[in-house]
C-alpha positions as CSV (number, residue, x, y, z in Angstrom):
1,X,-12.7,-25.8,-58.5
2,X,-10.3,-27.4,-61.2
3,X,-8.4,-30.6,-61.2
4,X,-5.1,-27.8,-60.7
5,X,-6.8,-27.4,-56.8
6,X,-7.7,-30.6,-54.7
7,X,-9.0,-30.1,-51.4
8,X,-7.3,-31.5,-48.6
9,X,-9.0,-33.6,-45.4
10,X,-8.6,-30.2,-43.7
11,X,-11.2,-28.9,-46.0
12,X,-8.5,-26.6,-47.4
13,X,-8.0,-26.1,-51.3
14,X,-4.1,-26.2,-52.5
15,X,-2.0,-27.0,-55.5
16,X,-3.1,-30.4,-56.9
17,X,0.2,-31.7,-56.9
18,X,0.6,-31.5,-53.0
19,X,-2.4,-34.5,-53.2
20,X,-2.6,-36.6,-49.9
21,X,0.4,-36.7,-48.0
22,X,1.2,-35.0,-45.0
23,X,4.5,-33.7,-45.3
24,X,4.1,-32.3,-49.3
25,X,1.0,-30.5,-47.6
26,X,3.1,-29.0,-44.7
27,X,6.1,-28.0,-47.1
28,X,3.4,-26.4,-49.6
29,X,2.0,-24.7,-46.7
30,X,4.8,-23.3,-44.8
31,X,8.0,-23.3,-47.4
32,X,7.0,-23.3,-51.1
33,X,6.6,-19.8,-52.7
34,X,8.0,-18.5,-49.4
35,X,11.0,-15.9,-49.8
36,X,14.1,-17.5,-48.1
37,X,17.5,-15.6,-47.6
38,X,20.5,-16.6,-46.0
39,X,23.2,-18.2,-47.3
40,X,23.3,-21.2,-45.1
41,X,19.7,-22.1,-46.1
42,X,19.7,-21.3,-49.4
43,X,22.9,-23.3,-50.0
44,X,21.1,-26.7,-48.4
45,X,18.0,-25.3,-50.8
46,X,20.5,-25.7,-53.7
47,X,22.0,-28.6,-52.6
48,X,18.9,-30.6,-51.8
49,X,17.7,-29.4,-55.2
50,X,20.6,-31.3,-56.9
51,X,20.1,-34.3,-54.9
52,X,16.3,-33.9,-56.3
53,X,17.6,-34.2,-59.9
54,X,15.5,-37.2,-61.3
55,X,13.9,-38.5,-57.9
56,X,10.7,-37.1,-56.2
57,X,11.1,-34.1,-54.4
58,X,8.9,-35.9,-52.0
59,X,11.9,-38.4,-51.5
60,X,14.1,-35.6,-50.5
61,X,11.5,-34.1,-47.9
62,X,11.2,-37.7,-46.4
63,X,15.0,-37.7,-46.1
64,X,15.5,-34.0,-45.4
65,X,16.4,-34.2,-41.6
66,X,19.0,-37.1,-42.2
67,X,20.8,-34.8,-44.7
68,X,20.7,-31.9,-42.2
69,X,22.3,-34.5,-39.7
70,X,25.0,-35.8,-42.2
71,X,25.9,-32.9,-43.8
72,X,26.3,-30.2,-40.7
73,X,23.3,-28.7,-40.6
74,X,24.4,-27.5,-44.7
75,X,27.0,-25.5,-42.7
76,X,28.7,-23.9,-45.8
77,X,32.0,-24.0,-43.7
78,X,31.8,-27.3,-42.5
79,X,31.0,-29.3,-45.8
80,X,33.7,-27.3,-47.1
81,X,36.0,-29.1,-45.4
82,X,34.9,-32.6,-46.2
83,X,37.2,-35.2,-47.2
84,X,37.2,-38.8,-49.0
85,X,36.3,-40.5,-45.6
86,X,33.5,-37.9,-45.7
87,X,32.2,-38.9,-49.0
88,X,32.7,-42.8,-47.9
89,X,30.8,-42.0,-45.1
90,X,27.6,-40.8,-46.8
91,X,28.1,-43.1,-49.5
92,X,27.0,-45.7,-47.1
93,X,24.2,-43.8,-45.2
94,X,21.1,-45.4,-46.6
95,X,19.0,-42.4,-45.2
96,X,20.5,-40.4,-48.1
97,X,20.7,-40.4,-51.6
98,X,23.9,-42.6,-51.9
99,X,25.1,-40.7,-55.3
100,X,28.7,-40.0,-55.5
101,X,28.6,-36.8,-58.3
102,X,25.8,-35.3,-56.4
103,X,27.8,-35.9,-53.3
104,X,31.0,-34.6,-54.5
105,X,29.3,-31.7,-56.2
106,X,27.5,-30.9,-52.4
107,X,30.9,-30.3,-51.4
108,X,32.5,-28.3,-54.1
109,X,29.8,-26.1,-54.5
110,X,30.3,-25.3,-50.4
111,X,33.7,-24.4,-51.0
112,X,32.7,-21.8,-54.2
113,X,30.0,-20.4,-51.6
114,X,32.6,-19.5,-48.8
115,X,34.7,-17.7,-51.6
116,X,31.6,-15.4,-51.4
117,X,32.0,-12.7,-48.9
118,X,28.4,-13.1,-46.6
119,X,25.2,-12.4,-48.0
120,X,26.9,-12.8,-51.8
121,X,25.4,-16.4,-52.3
122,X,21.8,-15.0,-51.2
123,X,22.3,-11.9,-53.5
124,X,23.1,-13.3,-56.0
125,X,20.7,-15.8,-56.2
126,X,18.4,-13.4,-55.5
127,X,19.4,-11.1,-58.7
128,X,17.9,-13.4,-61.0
129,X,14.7,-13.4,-59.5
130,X,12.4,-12.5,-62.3
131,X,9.2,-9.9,-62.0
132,X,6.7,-11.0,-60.6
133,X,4.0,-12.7,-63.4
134,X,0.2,-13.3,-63.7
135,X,-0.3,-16.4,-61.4
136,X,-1.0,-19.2,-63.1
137,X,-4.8,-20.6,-63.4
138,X,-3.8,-24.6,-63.8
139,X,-0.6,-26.3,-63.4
140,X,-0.1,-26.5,-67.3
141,X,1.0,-22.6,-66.9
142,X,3.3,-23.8,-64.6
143,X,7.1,-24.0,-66.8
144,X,10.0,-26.2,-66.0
145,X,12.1,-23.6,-67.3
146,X,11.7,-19.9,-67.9
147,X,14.9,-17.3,-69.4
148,X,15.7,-16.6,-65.5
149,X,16.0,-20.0,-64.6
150,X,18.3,-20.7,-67.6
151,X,20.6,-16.9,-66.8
152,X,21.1,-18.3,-63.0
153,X,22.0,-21.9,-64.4
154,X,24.2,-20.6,-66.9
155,X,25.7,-18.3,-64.0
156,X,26.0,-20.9,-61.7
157,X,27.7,-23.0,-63.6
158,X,30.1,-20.5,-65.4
159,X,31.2,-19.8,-61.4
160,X,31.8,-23.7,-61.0
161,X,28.6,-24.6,-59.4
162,X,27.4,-28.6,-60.4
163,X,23.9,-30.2,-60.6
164,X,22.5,-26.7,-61.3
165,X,20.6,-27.0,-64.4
166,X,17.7,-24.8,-65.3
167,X,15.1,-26.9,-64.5
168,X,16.6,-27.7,-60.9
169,X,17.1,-23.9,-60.3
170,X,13.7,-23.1,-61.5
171,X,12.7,-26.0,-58.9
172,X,15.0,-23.6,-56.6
173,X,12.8,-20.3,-57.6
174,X,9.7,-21.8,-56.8
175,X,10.9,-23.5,-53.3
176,X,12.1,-20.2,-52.2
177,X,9.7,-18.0,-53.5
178,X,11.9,-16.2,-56.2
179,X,8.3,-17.4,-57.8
180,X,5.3,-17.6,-56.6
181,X,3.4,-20.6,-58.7
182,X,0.7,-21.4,-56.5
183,X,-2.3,-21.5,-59.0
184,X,-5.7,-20.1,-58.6
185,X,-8.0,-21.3,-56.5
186,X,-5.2,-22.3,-53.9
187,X,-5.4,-21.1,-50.6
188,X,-1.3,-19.8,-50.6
189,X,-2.9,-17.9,-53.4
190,X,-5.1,-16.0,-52.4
């Protein structure tokens, strides 16, 4: 087994990068590489992702349900309708990431999904996932960026869309199985 696979106190063998804590070995488990649709969950998917950019992603799992609480379960609709007491609000909620841009971009980007009619958001998202590759046999083969990841940032952002740079929405591909990067050797990959 290679340094890309560690094996867990379950005696299972996953991605290296999941290493010893609980919750990155449930997520790896029962979310990453996983196809999710809806627009509802791939709009909290996006949005977490943004809140992601330069933290740990483990950061934003640890604070996952307190952003489900704060921001209406990422209720497209509801965010949509946030105001500046809204933004205050989270600004002080230390169970969050307090950042104001990442905030106010949360919300805009809510209101550009409801000018989607239903199921656009997903579809679109969706219609930059790339064909399907050889799975990768370490981590190095692993990019941070790929031409679809860059065509869906570009797109995103063209539309409006904030803290959606390619390396985020490749982050976005793998977390929702638009790739599938679990390497060799890796349980999920067999």
């Amino acid at each position: 087994m290679t340094s890309d696979v560690t094996t867990g106190p379950d005696g299972i063998a996953r991605c290296a990068w999941v290493g010893d804590d609980p919750e990155y070995r449930r997520y790896h488990d029962e979310e990453w590489g996983h196809p999710l649709h809806g627009d509802r969950p791939l709009f909290e998917k996006v949005s977490l992702e943004g809140f992601q950019a330069g933290l740990s992603w483990i950061t934003i799992l640890r604070k996952r349900p307190r952003f489900r609480e704060v921001f209406a379960g990422f209720d497209p609709a509801v965010v949509a309708e946030f105001a500046e007491p809204d933004v205050e609000r989270l600004m002080a909620d230390a169970g969050i990431i307090r950042n104001r841009a990442k905030i106010l971009a949360t919300i805009s980007n809510a209101r550009l999904v409801l000018e989607m009619a239903e199921g656009e958001f997903d579809s679109f998202l969706w219609s930059f996932a790339p064909e399907p590759r050889p799975r990768p046999e370490s981590l190095a083969e692993v990019p941070a960026t790929t031409p679809a990841s860059d065509a869906l940032s570009r797109a995103l952002r063209k539309s409006g869309f904030r803290f959606v740079g390619s390396t985020t929405m490749y982050a976005l591909m793998q977390s929702t199985g638009m790739v599938d990067d679990h390497v060799t050797g890796c349980w999920r990959a067999a």
